[in-house]
N, C-alpha and C positions, 0 to 999 in steps of 0.2 A: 504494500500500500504506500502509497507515494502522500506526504503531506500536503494539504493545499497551500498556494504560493502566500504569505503575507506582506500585505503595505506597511511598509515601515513608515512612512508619511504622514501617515493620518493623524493628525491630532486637533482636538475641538478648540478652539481659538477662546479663550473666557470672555463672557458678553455678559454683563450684567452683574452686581453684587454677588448672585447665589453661585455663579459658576467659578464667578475669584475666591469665596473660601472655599467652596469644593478643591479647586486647586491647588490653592495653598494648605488644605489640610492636606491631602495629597502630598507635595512637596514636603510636607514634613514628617510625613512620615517614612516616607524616600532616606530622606538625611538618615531617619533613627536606622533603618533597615541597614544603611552602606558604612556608617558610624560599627552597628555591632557586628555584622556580618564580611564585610569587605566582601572577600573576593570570594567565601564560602559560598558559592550558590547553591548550592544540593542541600544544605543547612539551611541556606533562606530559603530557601523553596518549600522545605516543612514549616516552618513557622507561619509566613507569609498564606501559603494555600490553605491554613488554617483559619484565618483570617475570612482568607476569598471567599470558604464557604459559605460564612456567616450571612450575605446583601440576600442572595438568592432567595435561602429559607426566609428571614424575614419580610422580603416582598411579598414572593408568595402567601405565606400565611398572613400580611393583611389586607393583601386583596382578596384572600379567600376571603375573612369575616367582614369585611366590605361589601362584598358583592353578594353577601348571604344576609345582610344587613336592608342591603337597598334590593332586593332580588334581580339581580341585574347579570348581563353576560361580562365574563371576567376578557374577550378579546384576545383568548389564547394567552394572557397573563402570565397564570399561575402554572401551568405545565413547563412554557421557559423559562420561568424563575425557578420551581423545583429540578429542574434539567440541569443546570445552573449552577447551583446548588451539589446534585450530586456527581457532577462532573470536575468541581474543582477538591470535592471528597477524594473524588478518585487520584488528580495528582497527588494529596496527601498520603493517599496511600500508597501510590507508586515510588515517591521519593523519601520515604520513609525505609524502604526494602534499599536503596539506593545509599543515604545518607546515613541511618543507625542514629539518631537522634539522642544527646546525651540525657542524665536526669535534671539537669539545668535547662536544658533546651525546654523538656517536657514542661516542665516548670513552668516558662516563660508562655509556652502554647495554651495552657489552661489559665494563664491569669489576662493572657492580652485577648482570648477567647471572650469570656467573662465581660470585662471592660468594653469590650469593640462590640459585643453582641446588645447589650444595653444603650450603648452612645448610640448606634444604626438602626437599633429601632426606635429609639425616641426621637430621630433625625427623620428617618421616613411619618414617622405620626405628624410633624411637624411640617416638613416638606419632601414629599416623594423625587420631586424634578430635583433636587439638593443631590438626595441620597444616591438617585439613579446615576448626576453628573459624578458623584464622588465615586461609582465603581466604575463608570466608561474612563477617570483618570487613573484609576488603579490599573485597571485594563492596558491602558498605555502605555505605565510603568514598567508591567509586567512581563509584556512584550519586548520592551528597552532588556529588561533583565534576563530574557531568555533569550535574547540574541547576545548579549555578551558571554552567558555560559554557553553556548554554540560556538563563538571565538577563544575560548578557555579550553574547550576541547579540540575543535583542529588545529590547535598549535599547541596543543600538547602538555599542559600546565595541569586538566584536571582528567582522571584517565577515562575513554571509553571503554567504561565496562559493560558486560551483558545486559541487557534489557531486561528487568523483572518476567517472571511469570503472568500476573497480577496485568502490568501495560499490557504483555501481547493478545491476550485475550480482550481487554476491555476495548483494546483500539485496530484487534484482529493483525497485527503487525507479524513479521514471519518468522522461524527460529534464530534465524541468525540476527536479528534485530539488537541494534546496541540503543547504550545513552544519548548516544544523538538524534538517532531516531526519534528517542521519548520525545528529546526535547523539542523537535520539529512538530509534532503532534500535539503537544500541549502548549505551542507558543500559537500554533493554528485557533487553538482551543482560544485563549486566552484574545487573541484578536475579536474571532469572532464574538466572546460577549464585550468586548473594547464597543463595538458597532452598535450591538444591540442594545446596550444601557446608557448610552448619548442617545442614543433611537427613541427610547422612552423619553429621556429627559426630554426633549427636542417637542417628542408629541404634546407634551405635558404642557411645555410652554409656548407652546404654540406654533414651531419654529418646522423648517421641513425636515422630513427623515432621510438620513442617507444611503445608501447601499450598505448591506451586512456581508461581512468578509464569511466566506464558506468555514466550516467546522469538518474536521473530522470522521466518519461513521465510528458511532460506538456502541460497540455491542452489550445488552445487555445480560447482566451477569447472574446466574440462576442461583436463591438463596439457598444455605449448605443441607437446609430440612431436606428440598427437593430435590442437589445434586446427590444426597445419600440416598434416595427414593428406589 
């Protein structure tokens, strides 16, 4: 399976008060991630996707009780937000078999967890176009950060080792599949919700939507009740 191509270009130009601190929260948290992490990327990449997962489920879940509220059609919402959601699970759990995450690390994963999980839903109850631009800049981030660890490996600094088990099934990739591979597929990953959550903000505010950068096929993966069945 061949990754789809990513725009490295793309980025939402801030317009208006809510997209400057979108931004700038953004930006600082950039700082904090390159501050603790440097050049570890396979270690940010656990922390950080822990993080990612967080926007998804909580959209989802209040447009779910929004739209159960008002009896209204959710516009395919809640499916890519849950999609979303457990899609940047999955890199967690890809780079987790990859990095070996220490008990400090974990540490840090269950309290920035915690703290980012409450800031981002009280931020979506407050203003969803906010919350939506603050994951299309993460989105961009993300991308920036998985095209550097793609130049950390072909030159050799960080090593191409085998592709977990875990990626080649979820992203159907072939036996001989390395960490490069992952990372082309999860940088694919990570554009495309880059698109989709400017897309929202954009609709939100009234603004046009743009083209969404294609994602990966990802297979889904049968609970262990029913693969022991």
């Amino acid at each position: 399976m061949t990754a789809p191509l990513v725009d490295l270009s793309i980025h939402h130009q801030p317009k208006g008060l809510s997209d400057r601190v979108a931004f700038g929260f953004t930006k600082l948290l950039r700082f904090c991630a390159d501050t603790f992490f440097a050049k570890r990327y396979g270690h940010r990449a656990v922390v950080l996707e822990t993080v990612a997962a967080v926007p998804g489920m909580v959209g989802a879940t209040i447009n779910h009780l929004s739209c159960l509220r008002r009896m209204c059609d959710d516009k395919g919402w809640i499916k890519t937000l849950m999609d979303e959601a457990e899609n940047e699970r999955m890199h967690l759990m890809t780079f987790i078999e990859i990095s070996k995450p220490t008990l400090f690390e974990r540490f840090v994963i269950v309290s920035v967890q915690w703290v980012f999980y409450l800031f981002f839903f009280a931020l979506y109850l407050v203003s969803s176009k906010t919350a939506h631009r603050v994951v299309g800049y993460f989105e961009e981030e993300a991308v920036i950060s998985y095209t550097h660890y793609l130049a950390e490996i072909d030159e050799g600094r960080s090593p191409n080792v085998a592709a977990p088990e875990i990626a080649k099934r979820y992203w159907g990739l072939p036996d001989e599949a390395t960490l490069r591979d992952v990372v082309l597929v999860v940088r694919a990953d990570e554009a495309h919700h880059r698109d989709v959550n400017h897309g929202y903000a954009n609709e939100l505010g009234g603004l046009p939507i743009q083209a969404v950068a294609p994602c990966p096929p990802h297979a889904a993966l049968e609970p262990t009740w029913k693969a022991a069945a």
